[in-house]
C-alpha positions in Angstrom: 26.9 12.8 8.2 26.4 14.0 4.6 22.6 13.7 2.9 24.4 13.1 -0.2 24.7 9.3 -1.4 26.2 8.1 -4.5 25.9 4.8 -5.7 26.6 2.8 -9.1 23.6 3.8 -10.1 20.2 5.8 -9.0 16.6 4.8 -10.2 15.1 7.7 -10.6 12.2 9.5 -13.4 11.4 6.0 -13.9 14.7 4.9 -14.7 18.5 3.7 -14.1 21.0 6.7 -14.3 24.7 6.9 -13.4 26.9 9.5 -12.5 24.6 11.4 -10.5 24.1 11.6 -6.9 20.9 11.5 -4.1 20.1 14.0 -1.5 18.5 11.9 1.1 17.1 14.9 2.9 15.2 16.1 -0.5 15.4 13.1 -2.4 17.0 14.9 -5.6 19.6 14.5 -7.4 22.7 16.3 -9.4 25.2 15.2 -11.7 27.8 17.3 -9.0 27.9 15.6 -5.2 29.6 17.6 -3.2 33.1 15.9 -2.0 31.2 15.0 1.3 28.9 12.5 -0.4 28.9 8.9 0.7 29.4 6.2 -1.4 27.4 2.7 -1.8 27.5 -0.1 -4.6 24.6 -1.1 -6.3 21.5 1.1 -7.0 19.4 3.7 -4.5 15.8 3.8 -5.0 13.1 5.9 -3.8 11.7 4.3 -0.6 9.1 1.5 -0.8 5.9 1.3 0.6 3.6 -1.1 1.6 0.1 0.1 1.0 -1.8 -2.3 3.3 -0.5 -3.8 6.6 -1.9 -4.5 10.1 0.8 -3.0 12.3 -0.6 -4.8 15.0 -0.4 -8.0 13.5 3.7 -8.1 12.8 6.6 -6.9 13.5 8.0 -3.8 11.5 10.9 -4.1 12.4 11.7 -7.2 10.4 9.3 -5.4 7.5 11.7 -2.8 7.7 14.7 -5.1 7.4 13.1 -7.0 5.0 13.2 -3.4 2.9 9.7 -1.5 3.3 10.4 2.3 4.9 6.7 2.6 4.9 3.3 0.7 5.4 -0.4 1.9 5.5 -2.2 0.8 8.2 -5.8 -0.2 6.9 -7.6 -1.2 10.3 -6.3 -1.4 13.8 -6.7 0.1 17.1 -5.7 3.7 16.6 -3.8 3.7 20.7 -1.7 1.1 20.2 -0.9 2.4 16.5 0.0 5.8 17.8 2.8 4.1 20.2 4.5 2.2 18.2 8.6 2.5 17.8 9.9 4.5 14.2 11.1 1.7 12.5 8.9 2.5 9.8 6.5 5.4 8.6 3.3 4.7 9.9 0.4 5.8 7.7 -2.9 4.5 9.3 -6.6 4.7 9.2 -7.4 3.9 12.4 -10.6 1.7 13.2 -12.7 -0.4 10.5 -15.4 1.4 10.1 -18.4 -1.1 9.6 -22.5 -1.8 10.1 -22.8 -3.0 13.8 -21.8 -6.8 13.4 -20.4 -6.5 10.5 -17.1 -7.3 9.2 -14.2 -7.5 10.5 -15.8 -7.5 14.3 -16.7 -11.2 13.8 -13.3 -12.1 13.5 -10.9 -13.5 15.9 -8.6 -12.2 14.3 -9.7 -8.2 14.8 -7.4 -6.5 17.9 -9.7 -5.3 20.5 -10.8 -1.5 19.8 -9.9 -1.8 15.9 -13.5 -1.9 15.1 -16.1 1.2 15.0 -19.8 -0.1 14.6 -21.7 3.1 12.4 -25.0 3.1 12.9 -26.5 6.0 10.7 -25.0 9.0 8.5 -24.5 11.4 11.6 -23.0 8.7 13.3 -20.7 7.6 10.2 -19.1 11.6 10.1 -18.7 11.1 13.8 -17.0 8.1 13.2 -14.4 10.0 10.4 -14.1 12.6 13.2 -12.8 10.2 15.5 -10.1 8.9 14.0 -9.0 12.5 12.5 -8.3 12.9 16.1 -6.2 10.2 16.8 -4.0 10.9 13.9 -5.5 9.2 10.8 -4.4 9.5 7.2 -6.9 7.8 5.7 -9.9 6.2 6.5 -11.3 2.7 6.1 -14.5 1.0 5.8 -15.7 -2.2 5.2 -18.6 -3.9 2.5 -17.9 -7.1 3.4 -21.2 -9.8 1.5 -22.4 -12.2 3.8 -22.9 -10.1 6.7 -23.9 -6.3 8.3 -23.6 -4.0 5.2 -23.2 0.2 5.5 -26.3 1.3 3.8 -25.2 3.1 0.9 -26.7 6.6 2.5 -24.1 5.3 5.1 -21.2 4.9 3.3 -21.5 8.7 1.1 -21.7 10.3 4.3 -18.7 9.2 5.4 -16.6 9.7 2.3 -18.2 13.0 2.4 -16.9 13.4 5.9 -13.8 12.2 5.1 -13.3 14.7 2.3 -13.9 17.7 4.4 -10.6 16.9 6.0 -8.6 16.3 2.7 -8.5 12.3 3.8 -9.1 9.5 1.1 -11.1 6.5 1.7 -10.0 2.9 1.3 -13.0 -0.3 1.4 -12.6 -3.4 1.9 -14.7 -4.8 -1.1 -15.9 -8.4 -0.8 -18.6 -10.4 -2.6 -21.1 -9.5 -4.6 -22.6 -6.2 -4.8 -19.5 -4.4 -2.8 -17.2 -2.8 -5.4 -20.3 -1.3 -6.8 -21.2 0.0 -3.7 -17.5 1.4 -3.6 -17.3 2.7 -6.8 -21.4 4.4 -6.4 -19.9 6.0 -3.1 -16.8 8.0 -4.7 -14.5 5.7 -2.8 -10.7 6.7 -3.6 -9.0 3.3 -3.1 -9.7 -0.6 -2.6 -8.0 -2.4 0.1 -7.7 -5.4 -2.8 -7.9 -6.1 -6.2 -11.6 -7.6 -6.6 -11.0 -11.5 -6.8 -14.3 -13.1 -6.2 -16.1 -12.7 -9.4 -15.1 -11.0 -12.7 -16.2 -7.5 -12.6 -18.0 -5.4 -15.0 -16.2 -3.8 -17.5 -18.5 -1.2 -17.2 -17.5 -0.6 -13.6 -14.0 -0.7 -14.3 -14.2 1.8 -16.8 -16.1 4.3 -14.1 -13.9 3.4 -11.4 -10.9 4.2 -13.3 -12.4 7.2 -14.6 -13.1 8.3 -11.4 -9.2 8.2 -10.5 -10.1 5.1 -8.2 -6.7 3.5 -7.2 -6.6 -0.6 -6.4 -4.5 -1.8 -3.6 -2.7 -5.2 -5.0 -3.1 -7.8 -2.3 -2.6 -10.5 -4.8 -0.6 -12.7 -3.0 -3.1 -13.7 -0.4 -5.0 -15.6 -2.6 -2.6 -18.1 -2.8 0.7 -17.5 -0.9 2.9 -19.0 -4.0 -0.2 -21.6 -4.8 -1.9 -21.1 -8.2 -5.8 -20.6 -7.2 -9.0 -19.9 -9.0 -9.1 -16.3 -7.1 -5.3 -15.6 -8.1 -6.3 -15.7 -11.9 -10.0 -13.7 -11.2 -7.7 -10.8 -9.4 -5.2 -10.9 -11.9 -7.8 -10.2 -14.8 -9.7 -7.7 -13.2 -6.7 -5.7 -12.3 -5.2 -6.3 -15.7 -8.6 -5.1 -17.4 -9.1 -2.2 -14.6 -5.2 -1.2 -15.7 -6.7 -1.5 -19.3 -8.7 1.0 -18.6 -6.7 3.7 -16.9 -6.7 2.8 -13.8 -3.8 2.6 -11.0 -2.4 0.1 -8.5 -0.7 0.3 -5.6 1.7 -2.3 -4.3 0.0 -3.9 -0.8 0.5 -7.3 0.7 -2.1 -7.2 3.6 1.1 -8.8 5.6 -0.5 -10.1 8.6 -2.8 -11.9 6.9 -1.7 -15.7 6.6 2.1 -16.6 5.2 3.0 -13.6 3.6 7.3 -12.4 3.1 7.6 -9.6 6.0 9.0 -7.2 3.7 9.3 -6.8 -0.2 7.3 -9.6 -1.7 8.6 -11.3 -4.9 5.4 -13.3 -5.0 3.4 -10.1 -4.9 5.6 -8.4 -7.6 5.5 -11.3 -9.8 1.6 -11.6 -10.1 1.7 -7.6 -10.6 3.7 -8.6 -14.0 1.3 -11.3 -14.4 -1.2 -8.2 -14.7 0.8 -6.5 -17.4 3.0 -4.2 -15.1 6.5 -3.5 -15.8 9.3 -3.9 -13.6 9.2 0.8 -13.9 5.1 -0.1 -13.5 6.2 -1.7 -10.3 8.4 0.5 -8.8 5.7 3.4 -9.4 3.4 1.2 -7.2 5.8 0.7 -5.0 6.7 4.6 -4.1 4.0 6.7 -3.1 5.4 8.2 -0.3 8.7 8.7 -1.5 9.4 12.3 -0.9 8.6 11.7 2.9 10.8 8.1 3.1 14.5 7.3 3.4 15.2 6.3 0.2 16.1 1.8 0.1 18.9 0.2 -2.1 19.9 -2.7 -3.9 23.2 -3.9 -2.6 23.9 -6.1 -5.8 22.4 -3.4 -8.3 19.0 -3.4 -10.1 18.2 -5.3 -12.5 15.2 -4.3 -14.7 15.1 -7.5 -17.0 11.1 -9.2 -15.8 12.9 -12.7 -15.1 14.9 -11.0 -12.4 13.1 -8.0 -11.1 11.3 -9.7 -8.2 13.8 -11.8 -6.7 16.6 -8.4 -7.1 13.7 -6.3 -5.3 13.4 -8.8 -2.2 17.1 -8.2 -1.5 16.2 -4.6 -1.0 17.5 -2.6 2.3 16.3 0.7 3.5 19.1 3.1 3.7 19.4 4.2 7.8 22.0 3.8 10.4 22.4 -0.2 9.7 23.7 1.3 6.1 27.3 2.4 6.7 28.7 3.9 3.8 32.0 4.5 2.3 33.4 8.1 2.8 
């Protein structure tokens, strides 16, 4: 079967072009397909992720169906993430790494072995050795107000571990006191836009500076409801863009009632924030060289009143995709 697709149209350098074709193996393009190329209607994209799931929480292949070819894993038992089927690109960080008793490992919620209690700085590089060995990507700890807190000697030493082995770190930052801590550590990415308070501009300014990326999560704050932590993330990620900071589209799907695939609710609030439909797909794509690229059976439309209900009828482009010759 050829890697060459062509389709009405390709999105592509951050925009719509025609008459040009996609190599799905390479994921370029060329204004001459070979005469083996197959054919689709509507617009091929580069492949979506989503930048925070719990695998163990749902079922990928319906996020798959529902268009994502990739999800980060942030927290989860690194055995049972290391079996599961290829329906999607699994990216994962492994266990939460957090203070003994801290959070998540209070929650019902947490799947058995998806927790690492860190007890010191040696025992925090352990802990990023660890889950290099089973396979991690990334790695992800937890400042969680209210409860157990990594001591901030704690937390460097483990993005200092992490960084020996080329591996970012993502935090889950919540309550007072915790993005600070994120941002003092050298942290590379939140697990969620900052809703609880409005943040510093200060410390927006540094985090952004400091190539800090956000992780959306916007949705969860609400589901489709209008809440006071809706509007609180929506400014601080609008004033943290401001700034020159980055996003990166994430749901946290298997939290609560969240669309098992490409969420409209979640793109919508992004251009609440002041992205752009291109702004969007950006966020959307960071793995794209390494996915199968997704399409748009009806074509893509760019216009902001349609651009998240056109994305949620988006398909990843596999063996359930059978071209015309």
């Amino acid at each position: 079967m050829s890697s060459w697709l062509v389709a009405d149209s390709i999105f592509a350098d951050g925009r719509l072009q025609t008459s040009v074709a996609l190599d799905s193996a390479s994921m370029s393009i060329t204004a001459a397909p070979p005469a083996s190329a197959l054919r689709l209607p509507g617009t091929l994209l580069p492949g979506l992720t989503d930048a925070h799931v719990h695998a163990g929480l749902v079922d990928l292949g319906v996020v798959r169906a529902g268009g994502i070819a990739g999800v980060w894993d942030l927290g989860g038992d690194p055995d049972y993430l290391k079996r599961l089927p290829p329906s999607v690109r699994v990216v994962f960080a492994g266990q939460f790494l957090t203070a003994p008793g801290g959070y998540p490992s209070d929650r019902a919620w947490a799947p058995p072995n998806s927790c690492r209690a860190v007890r010191s700085a040696s025992d925090g590089v352990a802990a990023v050795e660890e889950q290099v060995a089973c396979g991690a990507s990334l790695i992800k700890v937890t400042a969680h107000a209210g409860g157990p807190l990594l001591p901030a000697p704690v937390l460097e030493a483990i993005v200092g571990a992490a960084r020996a082995h080329g591996l970012p770190v993502a935090a889950h930052a919540e309550g007072p006191g915790t993005v600070p801590a994120a941002v003092s550590a050298g942290v590379e990415l939140l697990a969620h836009t900052p809703w609880t308070a409005a943040e510093d501009g200060g410390l927006l300014r540094s985090a952004a500076d400091q190539g800090m990326r956000w992780i959306s999560t916007l949705d969860i704050h609400g589901w489709g409801s209008e809440t006071p932590a809706v509007g609180t993330a929506i400014d601080n990620l609008r004033r943290f863009l401001g700034y020159g900071g980055s996003v990166l589209y994430g749901t946290d799907l298997g939290n609560g009632p969240l669309v098992p695939g490409v969420n409209p609710r979640e793109i919508r609030l992004l251009q609440r924030a002041g992205l752009t439909p291109a702004d969007i797909l950006a966020a959307m794509t960071p793995d794209a060289a390494v996915l199968p690229p997704c399409w748009i059976p009806g074509g893509l439309d760019l216009s902001p009143s349609a651009f998240a209900d056109v994305m949620a009828t988006a398909r990843v482009v596999g063996p359930e995709v059978r071209p015309r010759g």
